[in-house]
C-alpha positions as a printed Julia matrix, in Angstrom:
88×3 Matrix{Float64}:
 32.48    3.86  60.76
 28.85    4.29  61.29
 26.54    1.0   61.06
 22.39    1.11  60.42
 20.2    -1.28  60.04
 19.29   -2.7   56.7
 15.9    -2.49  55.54
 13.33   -5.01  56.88
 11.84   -5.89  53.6
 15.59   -7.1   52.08
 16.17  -10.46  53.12
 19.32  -10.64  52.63
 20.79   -7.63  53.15
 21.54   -7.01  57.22
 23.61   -3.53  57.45
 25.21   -0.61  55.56
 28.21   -0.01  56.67
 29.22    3.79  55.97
 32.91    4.24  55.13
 35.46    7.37  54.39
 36.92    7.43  51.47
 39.6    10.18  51.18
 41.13   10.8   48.09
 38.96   11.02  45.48
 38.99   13.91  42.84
 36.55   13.15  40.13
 33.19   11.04  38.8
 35.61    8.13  38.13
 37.27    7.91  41.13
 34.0     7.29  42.55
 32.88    5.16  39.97
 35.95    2.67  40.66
 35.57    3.11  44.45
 31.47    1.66  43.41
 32.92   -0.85  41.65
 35.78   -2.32  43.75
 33.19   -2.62  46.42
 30.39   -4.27  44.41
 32.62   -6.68  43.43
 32.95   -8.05  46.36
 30.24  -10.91  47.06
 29.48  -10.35  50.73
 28.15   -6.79  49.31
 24.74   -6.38  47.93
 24.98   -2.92  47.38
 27.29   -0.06  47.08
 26.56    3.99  46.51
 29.59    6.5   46.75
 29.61   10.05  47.36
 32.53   12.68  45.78
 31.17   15.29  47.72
 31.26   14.11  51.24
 34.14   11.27  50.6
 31.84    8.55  51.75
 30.58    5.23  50.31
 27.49    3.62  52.03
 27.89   -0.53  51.71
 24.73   -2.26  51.93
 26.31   -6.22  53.08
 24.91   -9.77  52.74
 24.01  -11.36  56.1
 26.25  -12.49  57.76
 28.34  -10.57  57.67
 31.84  -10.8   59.34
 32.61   -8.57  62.31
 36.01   -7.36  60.3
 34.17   -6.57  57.12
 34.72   -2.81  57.57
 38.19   -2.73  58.38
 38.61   -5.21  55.31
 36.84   -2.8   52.78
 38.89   -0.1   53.89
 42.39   -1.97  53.49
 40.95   -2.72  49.9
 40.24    0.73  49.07
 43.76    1.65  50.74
 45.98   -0.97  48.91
 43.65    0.22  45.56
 44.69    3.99  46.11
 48.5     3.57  46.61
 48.43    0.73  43.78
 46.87    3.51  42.1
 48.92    6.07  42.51
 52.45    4.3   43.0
 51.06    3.84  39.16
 50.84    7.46  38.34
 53.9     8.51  40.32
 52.18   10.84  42.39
């Protein structure tokens, strides 16, 4: 995971946090990857990419030092809940 700083104008916001995200195959894969993330309320913002299976998290300060690693159980537990679903 790759961390940047947040720009200086955005108060609250302190980091993005860029994450992989394997798995996706279409505009609403992505779309619910966007949206399980937003919904979070330590994140302010969230942008996903289908292309390069990444999702750049823009976080609330402060943030917790485990925030990555929890995103990316999320997004894990949401793909095999997913697909245990779909029987693939």
């Amino acid at each position: 995971m790759w961390y940047a700083p947040a720009d200086e104008h955005a108060e609250s916001v302190t980091e993005a946090i860029l994450l992989d995200v394997d798995g996706m195959k279409c505009g609403g894969c992505s779309a619910a990857v966007k949206r399980l993330l937003a919904a979070r309320p330590e994140v302010h913002s969230a942008a996903v990419n289908l292309v390069t299976g990444s999702a750049v998290v823009s976080v609330r300060s402060p943030a917790a030092p485990a925030l990555p690693s929890q995103l990316g159980e999320l997004l894990t537990a949401k793909v095999r809940q997913t697909t245990s679903l779909l029987g693939t």
